[in-house]
Each structure stands twice: as C-alpha cells, then as structure tokens.
TORMARDO-592438 format. One record per residue (C-alpha): x, y, z; residue in one letter. Coordinates in Angstrom, 3 decimals. Layout:
N
[site [X; Y; Z]; 'a']
...
This chain:
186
[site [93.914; 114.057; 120.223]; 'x']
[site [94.933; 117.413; 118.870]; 'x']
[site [92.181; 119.610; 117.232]; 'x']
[site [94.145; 119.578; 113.750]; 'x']
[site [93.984; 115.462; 113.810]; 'x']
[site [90.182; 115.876; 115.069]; 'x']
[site [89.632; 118.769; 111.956]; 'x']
[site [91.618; 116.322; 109.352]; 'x']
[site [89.211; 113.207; 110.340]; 'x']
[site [86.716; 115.009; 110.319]; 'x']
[site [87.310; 116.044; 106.678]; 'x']
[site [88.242; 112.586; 105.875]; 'x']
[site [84.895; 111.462; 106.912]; 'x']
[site [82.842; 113.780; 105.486]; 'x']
[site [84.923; 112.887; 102.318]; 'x']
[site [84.730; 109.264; 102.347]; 'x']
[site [80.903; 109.481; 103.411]; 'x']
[site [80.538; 111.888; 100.287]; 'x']
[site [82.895; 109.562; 97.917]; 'x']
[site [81.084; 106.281; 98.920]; 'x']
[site [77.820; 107.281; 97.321]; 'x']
[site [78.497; 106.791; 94.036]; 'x']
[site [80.245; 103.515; 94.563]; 'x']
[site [76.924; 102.284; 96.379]; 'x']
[site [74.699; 103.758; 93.851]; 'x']
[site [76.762; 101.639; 91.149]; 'x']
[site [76.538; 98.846; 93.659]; 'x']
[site [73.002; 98.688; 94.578]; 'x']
[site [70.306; 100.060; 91.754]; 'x']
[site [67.474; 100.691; 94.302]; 'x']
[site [68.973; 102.273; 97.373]; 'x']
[site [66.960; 104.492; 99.656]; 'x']
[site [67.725; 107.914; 100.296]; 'x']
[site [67.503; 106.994; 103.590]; 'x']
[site [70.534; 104.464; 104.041]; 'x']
[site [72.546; 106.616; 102.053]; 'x']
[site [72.644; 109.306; 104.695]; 'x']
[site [73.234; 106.635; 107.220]; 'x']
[site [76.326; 105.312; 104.974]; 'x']
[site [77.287; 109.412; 104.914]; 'x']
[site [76.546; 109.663; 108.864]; 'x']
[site [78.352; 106.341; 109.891]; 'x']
[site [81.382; 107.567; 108.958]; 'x']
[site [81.090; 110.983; 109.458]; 'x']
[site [80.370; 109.869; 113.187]; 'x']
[site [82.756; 106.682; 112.862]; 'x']
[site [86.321; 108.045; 111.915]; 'x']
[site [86.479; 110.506; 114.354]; 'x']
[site [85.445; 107.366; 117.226]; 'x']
[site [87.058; 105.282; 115.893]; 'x']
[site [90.644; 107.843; 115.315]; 'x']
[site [89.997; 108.740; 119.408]; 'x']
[site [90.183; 104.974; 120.534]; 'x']
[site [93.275; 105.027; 118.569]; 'x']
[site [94.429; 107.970; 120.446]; 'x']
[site [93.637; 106.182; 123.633]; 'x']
[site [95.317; 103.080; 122.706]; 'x']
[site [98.319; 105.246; 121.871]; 'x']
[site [98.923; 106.433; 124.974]; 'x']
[site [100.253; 102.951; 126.032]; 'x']
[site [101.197; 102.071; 122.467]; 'x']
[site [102.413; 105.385; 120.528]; 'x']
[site [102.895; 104.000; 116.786]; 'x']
[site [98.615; 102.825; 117.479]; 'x']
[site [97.945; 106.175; 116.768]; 'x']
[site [99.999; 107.117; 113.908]; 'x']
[site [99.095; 104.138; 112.307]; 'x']
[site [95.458; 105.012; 112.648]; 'x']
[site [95.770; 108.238; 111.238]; 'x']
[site [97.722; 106.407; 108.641]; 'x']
[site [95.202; 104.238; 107.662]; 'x']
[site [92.355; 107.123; 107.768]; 'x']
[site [94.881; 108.452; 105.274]; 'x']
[site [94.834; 105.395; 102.963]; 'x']
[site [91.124; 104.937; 103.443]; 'x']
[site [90.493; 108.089; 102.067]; 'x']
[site [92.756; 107.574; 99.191]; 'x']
[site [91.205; 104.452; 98.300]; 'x']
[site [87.523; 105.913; 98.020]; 'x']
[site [88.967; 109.044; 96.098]; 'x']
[site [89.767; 106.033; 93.526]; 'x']
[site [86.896; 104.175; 93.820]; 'x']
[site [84.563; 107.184; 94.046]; 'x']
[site [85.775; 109.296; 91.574]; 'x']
[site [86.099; 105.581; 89.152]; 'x']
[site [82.178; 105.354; 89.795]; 'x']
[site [81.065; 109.011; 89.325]; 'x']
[site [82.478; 108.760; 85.829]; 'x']
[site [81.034; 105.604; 85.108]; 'x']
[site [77.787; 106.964; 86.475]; 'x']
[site [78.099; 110.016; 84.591]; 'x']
[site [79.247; 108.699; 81.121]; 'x']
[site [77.259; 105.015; 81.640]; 'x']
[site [80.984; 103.130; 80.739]; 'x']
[site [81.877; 100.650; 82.608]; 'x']
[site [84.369; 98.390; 80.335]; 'x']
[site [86.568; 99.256; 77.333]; 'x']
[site [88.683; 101.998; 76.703]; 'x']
[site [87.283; 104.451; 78.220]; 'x']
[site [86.923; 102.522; 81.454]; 'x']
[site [90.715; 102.899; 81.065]; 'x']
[site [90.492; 106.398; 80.812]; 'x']
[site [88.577; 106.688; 83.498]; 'x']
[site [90.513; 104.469; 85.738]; 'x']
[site [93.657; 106.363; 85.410]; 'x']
[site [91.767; 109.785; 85.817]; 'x']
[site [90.623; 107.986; 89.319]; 'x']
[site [93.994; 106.622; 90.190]; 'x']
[site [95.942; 110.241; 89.328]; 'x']
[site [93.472; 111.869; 92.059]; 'x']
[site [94.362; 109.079; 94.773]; 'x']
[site [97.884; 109.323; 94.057]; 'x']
[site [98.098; 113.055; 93.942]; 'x']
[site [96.433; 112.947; 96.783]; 'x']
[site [98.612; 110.671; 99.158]; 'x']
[site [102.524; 112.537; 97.795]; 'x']
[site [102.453; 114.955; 101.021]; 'x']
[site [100.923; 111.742; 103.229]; 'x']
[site [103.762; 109.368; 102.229]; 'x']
[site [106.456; 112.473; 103.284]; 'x']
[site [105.383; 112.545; 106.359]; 'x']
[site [104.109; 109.314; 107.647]; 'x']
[site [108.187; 108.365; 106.775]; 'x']
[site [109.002; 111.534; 109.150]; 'x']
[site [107.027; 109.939; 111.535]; 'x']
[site [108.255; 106.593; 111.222]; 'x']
[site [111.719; 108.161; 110.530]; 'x']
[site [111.741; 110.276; 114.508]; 'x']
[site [110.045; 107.275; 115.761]; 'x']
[site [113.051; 105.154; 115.077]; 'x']
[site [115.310; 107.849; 116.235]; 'x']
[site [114.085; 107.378; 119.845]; 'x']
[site [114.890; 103.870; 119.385]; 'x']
[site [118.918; 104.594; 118.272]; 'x']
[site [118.140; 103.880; 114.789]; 'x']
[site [119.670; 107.174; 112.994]; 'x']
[site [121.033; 105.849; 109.658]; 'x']
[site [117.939; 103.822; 108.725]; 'x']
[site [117.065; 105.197; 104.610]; 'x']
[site [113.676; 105.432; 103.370]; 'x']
[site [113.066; 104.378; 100.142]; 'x']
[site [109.625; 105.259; 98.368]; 'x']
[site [108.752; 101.796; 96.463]; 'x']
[site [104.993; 102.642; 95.283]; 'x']
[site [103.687; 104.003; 91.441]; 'x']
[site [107.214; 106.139; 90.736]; 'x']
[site [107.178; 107.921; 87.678]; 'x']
[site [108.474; 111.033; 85.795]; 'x']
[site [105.536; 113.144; 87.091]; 'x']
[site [106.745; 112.179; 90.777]; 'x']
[site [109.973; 111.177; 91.587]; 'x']
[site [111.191; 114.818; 91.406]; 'x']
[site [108.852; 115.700; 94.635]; 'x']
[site [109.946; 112.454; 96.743]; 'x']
[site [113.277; 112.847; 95.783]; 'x']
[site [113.158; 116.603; 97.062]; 'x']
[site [111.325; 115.901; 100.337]; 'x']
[site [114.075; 115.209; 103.156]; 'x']
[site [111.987; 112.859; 104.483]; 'x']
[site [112.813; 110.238; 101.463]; 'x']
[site [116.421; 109.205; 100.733]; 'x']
[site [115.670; 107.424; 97.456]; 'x']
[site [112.810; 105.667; 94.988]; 'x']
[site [112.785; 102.118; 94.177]; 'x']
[site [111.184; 102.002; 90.397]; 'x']
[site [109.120; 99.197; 89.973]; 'x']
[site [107.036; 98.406; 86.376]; 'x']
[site [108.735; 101.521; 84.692]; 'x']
[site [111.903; 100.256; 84.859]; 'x']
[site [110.325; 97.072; 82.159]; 'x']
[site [109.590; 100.614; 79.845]; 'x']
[site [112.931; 101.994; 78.605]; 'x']
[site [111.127; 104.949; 77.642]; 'x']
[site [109.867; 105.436; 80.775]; 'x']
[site [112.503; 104.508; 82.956]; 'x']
[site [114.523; 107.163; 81.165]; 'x']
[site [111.903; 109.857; 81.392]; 'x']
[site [112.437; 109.186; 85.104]; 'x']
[site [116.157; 109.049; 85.042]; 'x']
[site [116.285; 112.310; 83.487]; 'x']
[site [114.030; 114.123; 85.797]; 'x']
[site [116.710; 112.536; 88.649]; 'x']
[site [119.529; 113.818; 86.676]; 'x']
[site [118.501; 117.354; 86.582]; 'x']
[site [118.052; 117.376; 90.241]; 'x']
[site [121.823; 116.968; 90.914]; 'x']
C-alpha cells in the first residue's frame, strides 16, 4: 500500500468517524460519550485494516484493491450526505417539509461535489485496466446525477467519452440548460 492510499484512508476515516456522529445522535437520543468515540475510533482504526487486506488480496487479484479504495470512496460520499443531512436537521430541529428539502439537496450537492474528481479517475483506472486486457476502444459513459452544473467537467476530463442524462432529459428546461453547456464546449 502506498503512503498516499494509507494518508487518503486515513482521512476518509477520520471523516466518516467525524460525519457519523450526527447521524447517531439523530439515531439514538441517549448515546454515551463513550461509544461515540468508539464509533469515531472503529473506523478511524477500521478503514485503514480493512483498505490493507484489500491491498493483500490485490496482489493475487489487482481490481480487489481498486475496488476497495473505490468503495472507501463511496463510503465517504455517502456519510458526507447523510452527515451533513443530520447536522442540519440537528441544528435547525427540521426533519420533514420543505426545508427538509432544502436541506437534503444542500447534503446531496456536498456528496456529489465531492465524488466529480473520484468518478475521473476510478474510469482511468478501470479504463488502463482494460487496456492490459486488449480492450482499447471501450467508451466510458458517466450515467449518474448529470446536470448543467456538471456535465461541462466530465465532459472535459479525458477519462469520460460522454454523459448519459437520465431524469433531466423528462425537464425540457433542463435538458437544454445541459445541452447548451455541451454546445459551447465544441
């Protein structure tokens, strides 16, 4: 395991340790301070374990341990959502109506945001990986949340060949908002 990947779990562990405590503290109402270092502990001691077994298994296996990493990756994302979702709900005490709306897409924007550099190069990964194998002219398409704010940055990554737009293409409005971001790339 290379020191960046150790440095990078690390981080993500720390992170998801931090992130997790408001989503417990929304969970349970009476939760000692005690088991809420242990949650912090367990996985700022667990991802790095658990990303070196990976590394082991990869050894025999290589695509073990970019898949781990990639799912360290996702895991993070996820409690950036979740977390940040119940710090504003523990903040503002709303946890349905409109502004559980707001706050959802606040909380969704900073997992996204978060994963745009992740997605360009788990495909170069996947995309050299494939090379080894004789498969040159496979495309990568980016199917996830595309949108206006986005699909300028994926479609300028060379790792990416093209976007797949999913519920914006029901939205005219949207749909064009994205095809004119495309259009002024050309």
């Amino acid at each position: 395991m290379t020191k960046k990947d150790f440095l990078c779990i690390l981080v993500i562990g720390f992170a998801v340790g931090l992130l997790a405590q408001p989503i417990i503290g929304n969970l349970v109402s009476h939760l000692s301070l005690a088991l809420r270092f242990a949650v912090f502990f367990g996985f700022l001691v667990l991802a790095p374990l658990l990303l070196f077994i990976a590394y082991l298994i990869g050894k025999f296996i290589p695509v073990i341990y970019q898949f781990a990493k990639f799912a360290a990756v996702g895991t993070l994302n996820t409690f950036i959502d979740f977390g940040v979702l119940n710090l504003e709900i523990f903040l503002f005490s709303a946890s349905s109506g409109i502004l559980y709306s707001v706050f959802k897409g606040i909380s969704f924007l900073a997992a996204t945001t978060n994963s745009l550099n992740d997605i360009t190069e788990v495909a170069g990964l996947v995309r050299k990986f494939l090379a080894t194998k004789g498969l040159n002219k496979i495309k990568f398409l980016y199917g996830g949340s595309v949108s206006d704010s986005n699909v300028g940055e994926f479609l300028k990554s060379k790792e990416i060949d093209g976007v797949l737009v999913g519920s914006s293409s029901v939205d005219a409005k949207e749909f064009k908002k994205i095809l004119n971001v495309v259009l002024k790339l050309k």
